[in-house]
Backbone bond lengths (Angstrom), bond angles and torsions (degrees), N, CA, C in turn:
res aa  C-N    CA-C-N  psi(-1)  N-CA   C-N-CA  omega(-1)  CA-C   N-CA-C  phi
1 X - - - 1.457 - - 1.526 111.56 -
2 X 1.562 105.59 -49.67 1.710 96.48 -178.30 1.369 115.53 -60.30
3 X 1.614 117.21 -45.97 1.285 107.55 166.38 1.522 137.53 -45.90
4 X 1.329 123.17 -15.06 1.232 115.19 -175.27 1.335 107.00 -105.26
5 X 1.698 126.05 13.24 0.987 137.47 161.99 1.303 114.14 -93.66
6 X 1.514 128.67 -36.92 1.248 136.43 -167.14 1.955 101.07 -84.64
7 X 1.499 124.78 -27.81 1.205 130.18 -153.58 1.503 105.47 -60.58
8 X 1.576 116.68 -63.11 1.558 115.19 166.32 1.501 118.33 -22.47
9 X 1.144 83.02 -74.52 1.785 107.33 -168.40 1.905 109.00 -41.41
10 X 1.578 107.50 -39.34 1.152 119.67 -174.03 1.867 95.92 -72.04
11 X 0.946 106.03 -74.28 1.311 120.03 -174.30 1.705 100.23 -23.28
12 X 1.376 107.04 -48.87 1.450 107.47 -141.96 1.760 99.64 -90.14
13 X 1.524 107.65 -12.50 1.227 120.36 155.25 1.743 134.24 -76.51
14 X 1.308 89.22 -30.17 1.999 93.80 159.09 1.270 121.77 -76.22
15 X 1.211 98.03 -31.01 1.222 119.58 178.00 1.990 118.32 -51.88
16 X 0.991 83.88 -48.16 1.693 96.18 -161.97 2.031 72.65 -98.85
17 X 1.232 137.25 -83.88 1.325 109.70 -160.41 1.591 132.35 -28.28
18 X 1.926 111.08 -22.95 1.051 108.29 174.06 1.298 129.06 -70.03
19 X 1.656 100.50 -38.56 1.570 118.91 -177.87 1.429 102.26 -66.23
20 X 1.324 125.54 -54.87 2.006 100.73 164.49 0.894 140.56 -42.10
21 X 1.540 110.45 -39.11 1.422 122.43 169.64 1.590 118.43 -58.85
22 X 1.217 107.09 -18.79 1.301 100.08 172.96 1.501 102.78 -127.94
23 X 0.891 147.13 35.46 1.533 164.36 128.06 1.561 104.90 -64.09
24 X 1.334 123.44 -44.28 1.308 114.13 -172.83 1.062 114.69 -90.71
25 X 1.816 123.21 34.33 1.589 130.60 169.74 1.371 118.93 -83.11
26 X 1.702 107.22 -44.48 1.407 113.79 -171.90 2.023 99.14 -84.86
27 X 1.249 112.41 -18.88 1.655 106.20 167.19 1.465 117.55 -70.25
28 X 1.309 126.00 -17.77 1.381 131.50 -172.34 1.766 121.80 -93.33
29 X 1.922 82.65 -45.54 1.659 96.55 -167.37 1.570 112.68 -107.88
30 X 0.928 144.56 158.15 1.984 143.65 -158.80 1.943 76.11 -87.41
31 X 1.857 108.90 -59.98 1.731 106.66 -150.92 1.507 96.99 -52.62
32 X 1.228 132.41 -55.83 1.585 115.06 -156.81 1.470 105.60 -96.30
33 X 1.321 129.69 11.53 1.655 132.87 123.07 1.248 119.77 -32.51
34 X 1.393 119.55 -54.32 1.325 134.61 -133.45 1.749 80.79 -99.04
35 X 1.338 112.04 -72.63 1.555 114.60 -175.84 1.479 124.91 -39.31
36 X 1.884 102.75 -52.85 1.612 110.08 172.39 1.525 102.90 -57.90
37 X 1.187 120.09 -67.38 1.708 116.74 -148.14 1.520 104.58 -110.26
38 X 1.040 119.03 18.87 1.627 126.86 174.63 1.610 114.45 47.69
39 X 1.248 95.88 36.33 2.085 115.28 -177.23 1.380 111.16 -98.80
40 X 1.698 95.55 107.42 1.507 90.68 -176.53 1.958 121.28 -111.77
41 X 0.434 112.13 140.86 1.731 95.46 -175.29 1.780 137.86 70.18
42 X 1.501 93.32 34.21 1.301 116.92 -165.39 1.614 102.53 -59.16
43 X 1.074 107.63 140.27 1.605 119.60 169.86 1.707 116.78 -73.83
44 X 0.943 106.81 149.45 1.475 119.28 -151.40 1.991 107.90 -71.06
45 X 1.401 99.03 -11.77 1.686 86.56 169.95 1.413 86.82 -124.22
46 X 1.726 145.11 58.62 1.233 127.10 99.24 1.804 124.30 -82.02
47 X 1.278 107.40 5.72 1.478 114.17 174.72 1.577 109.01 -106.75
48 X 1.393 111.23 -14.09 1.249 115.41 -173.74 2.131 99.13 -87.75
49 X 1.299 108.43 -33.29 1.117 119.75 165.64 1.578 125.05 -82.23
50 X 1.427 120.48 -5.64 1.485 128.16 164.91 1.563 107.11 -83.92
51 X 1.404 121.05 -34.02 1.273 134.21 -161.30 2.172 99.04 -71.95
52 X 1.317 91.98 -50.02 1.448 106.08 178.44 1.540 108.95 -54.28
53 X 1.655 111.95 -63.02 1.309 96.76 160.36 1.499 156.36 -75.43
54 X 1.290 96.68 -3.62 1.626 114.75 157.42 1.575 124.30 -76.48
55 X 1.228 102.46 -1.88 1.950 100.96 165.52 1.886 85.10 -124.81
56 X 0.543 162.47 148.37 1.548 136.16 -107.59 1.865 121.06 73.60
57 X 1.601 88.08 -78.01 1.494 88.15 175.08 1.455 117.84 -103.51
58 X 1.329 111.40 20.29 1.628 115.88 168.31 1.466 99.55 -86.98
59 X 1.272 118.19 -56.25 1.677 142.63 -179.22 1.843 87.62 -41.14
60 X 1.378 119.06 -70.81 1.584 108.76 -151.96 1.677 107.94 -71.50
61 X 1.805 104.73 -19.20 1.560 107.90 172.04 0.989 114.90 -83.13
62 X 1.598 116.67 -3.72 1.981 96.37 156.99 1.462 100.79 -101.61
63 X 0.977 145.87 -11.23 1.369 150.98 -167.42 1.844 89.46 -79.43
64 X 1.178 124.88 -48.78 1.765 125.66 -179.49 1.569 101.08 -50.79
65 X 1.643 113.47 -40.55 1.329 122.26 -141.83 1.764 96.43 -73.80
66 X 1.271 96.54 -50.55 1.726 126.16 -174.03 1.171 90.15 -61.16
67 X 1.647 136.11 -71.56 1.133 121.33 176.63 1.576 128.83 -34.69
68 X 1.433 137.65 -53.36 1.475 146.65 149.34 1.299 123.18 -17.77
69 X 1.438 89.31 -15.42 2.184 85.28 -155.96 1.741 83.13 -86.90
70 X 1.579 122.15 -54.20 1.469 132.50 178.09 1.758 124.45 -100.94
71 X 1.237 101.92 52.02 1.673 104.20 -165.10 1.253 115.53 -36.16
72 X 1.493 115.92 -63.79 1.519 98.32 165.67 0.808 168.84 -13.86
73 X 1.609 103.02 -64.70 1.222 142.10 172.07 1.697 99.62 -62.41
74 X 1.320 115.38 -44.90 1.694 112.20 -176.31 1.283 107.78 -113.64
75 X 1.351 113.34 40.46 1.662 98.11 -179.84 1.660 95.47 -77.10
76 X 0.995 157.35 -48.67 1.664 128.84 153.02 1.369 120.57 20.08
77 X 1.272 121.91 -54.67 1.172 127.88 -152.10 1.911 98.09 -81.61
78 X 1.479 117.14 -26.66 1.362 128.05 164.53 1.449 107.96 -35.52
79 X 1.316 102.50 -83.83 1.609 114.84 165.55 1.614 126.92 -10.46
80 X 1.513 88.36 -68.61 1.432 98.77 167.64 1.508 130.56 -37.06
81 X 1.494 102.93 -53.67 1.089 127.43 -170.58 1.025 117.02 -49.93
82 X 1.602 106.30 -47.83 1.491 126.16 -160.41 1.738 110.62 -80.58
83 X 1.108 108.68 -12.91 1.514 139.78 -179.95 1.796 98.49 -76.77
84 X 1.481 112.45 -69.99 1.481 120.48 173.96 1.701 104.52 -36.69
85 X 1.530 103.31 -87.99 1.289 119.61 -177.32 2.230 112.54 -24.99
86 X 1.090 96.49 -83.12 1.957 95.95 152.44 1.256 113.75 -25.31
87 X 1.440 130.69 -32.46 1.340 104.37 -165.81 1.909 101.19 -119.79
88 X 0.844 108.85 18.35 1.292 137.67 151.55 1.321 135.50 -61.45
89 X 1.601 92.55 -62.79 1.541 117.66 178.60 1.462 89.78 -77.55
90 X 1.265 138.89 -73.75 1.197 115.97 171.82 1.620 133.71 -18.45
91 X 1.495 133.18 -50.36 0.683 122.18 -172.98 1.657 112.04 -96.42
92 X 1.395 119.62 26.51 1.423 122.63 -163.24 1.904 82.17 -116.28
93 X 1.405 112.09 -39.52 1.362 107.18 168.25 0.911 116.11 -58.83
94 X 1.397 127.75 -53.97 1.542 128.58 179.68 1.211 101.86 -39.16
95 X 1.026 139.51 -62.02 1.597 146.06 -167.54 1.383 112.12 -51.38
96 X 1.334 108.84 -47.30 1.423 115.94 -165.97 1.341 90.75 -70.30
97 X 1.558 138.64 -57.31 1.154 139.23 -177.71 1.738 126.35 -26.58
98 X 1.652 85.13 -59.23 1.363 114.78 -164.82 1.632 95.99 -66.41
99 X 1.196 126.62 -19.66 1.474 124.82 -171.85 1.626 116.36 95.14
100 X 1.413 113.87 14.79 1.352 112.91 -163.37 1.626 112.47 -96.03
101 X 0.957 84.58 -22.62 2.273 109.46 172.98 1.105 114.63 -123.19
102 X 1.238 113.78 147.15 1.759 120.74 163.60 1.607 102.51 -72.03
103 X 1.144 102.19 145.42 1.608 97.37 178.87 1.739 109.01 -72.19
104 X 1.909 118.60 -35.92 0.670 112.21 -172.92 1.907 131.37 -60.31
105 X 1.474 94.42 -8.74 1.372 102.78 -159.44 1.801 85.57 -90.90
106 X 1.354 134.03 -30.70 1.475 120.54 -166.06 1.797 98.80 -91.33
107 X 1.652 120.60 -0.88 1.184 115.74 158.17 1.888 131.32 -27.52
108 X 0.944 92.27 -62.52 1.745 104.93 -171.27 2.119 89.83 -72.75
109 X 0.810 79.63 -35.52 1.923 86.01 -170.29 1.588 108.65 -59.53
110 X 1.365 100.90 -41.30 1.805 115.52 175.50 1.569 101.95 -56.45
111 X 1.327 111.14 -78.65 1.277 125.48 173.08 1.238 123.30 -17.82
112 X 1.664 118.70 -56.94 1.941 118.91 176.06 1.551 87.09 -78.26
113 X 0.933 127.14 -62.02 1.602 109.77 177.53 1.379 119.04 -17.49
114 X 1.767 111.90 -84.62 1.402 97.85 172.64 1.326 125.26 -52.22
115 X 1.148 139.85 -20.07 1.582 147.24 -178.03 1.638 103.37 -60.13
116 X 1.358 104.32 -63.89 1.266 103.38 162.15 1.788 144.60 -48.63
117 X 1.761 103.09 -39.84 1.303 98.96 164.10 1.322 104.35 -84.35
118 X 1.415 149.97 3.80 1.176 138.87 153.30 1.721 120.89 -49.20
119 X 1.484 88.69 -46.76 1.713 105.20 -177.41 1.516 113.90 -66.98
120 X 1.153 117.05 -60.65 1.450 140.83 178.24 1.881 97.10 -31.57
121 X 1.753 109.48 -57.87 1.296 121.42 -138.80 2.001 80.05 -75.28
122 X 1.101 106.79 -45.54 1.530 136.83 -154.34 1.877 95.60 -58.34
123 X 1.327 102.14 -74.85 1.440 114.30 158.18 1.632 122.99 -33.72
124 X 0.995 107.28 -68.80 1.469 95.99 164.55 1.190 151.34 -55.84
125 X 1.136 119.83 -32.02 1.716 155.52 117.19 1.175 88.50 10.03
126 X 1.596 114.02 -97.17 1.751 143.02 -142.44 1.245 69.62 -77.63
127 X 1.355 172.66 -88.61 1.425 140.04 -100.40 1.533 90.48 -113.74
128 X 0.798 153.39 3.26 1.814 159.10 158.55 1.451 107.57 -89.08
129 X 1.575 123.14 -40.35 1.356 126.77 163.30 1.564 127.40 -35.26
130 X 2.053 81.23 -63.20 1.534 94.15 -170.27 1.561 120.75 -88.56
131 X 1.832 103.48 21.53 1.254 107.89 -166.21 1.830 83.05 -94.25
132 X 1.423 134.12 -45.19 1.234 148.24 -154.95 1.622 90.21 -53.89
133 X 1.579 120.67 135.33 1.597 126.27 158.71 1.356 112.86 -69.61
């Protein structure tokens, strides 16, 4: 029984630890900068400011991980998440706005985004559901 309460929640926490884990490629490296967001020749304190937020998202991808081990117990940390992710998309618009991205290139990026706060929201749900007598 507990397990089929904890399973979402787990899922939706590997889930999202993976996608940081590989989110924090184009914050680290210029090439998959360059490929994701078509940014070429960035000046040295927008890398000095990628660097800041890439232990940022190292910190919240072990924070997903830790969360997984006791879903329950931290489904909170869902919430959270879903808070990060939103404020993300926010600032990926900003960008697009500002002229700094093609919008088309953060397309596919929106998409697992929402996929993800779909999961997160979804997961938490079913494990708050099945907490009710």
């Amino acid at each position: 029984m507990f397990e089929s309460k904890a399973r979402w929640l787990r899922i939706a926490f590997i889930v999202g630890a993976i996608m940081d884990g590989v989110a924090l490629l184009p914050m680290l490296l210029p090439a998959p900068a360059r490929i994701l967001w078509g940014l070429d020749d960035m000046p040295s304190s927008f890398w000095f400011a990628m660097y800041y937020g890439a232990a940022l998202m190292l910190g919240w991808t072990g924070l997903l991980v830790w969360a997984a081990i006791r879903p329950i117990e931290r489904r909170f940390v869902a919430v959270l998440t879903v808070l990060v992710v939103a404020g993300l998309m926010v600032a990926e618009a900003q960008a697009v706005n500002l002229g700094v991205i093609d919008a088309r290139r953060l397309v596919p990026i929106a998409v697992l985004q929402s996929i993800l706060v779909l999961l997160f929201v979804f997961a938490y749900w079913r494990a708050s559901a099945e907490r009710r007598p």
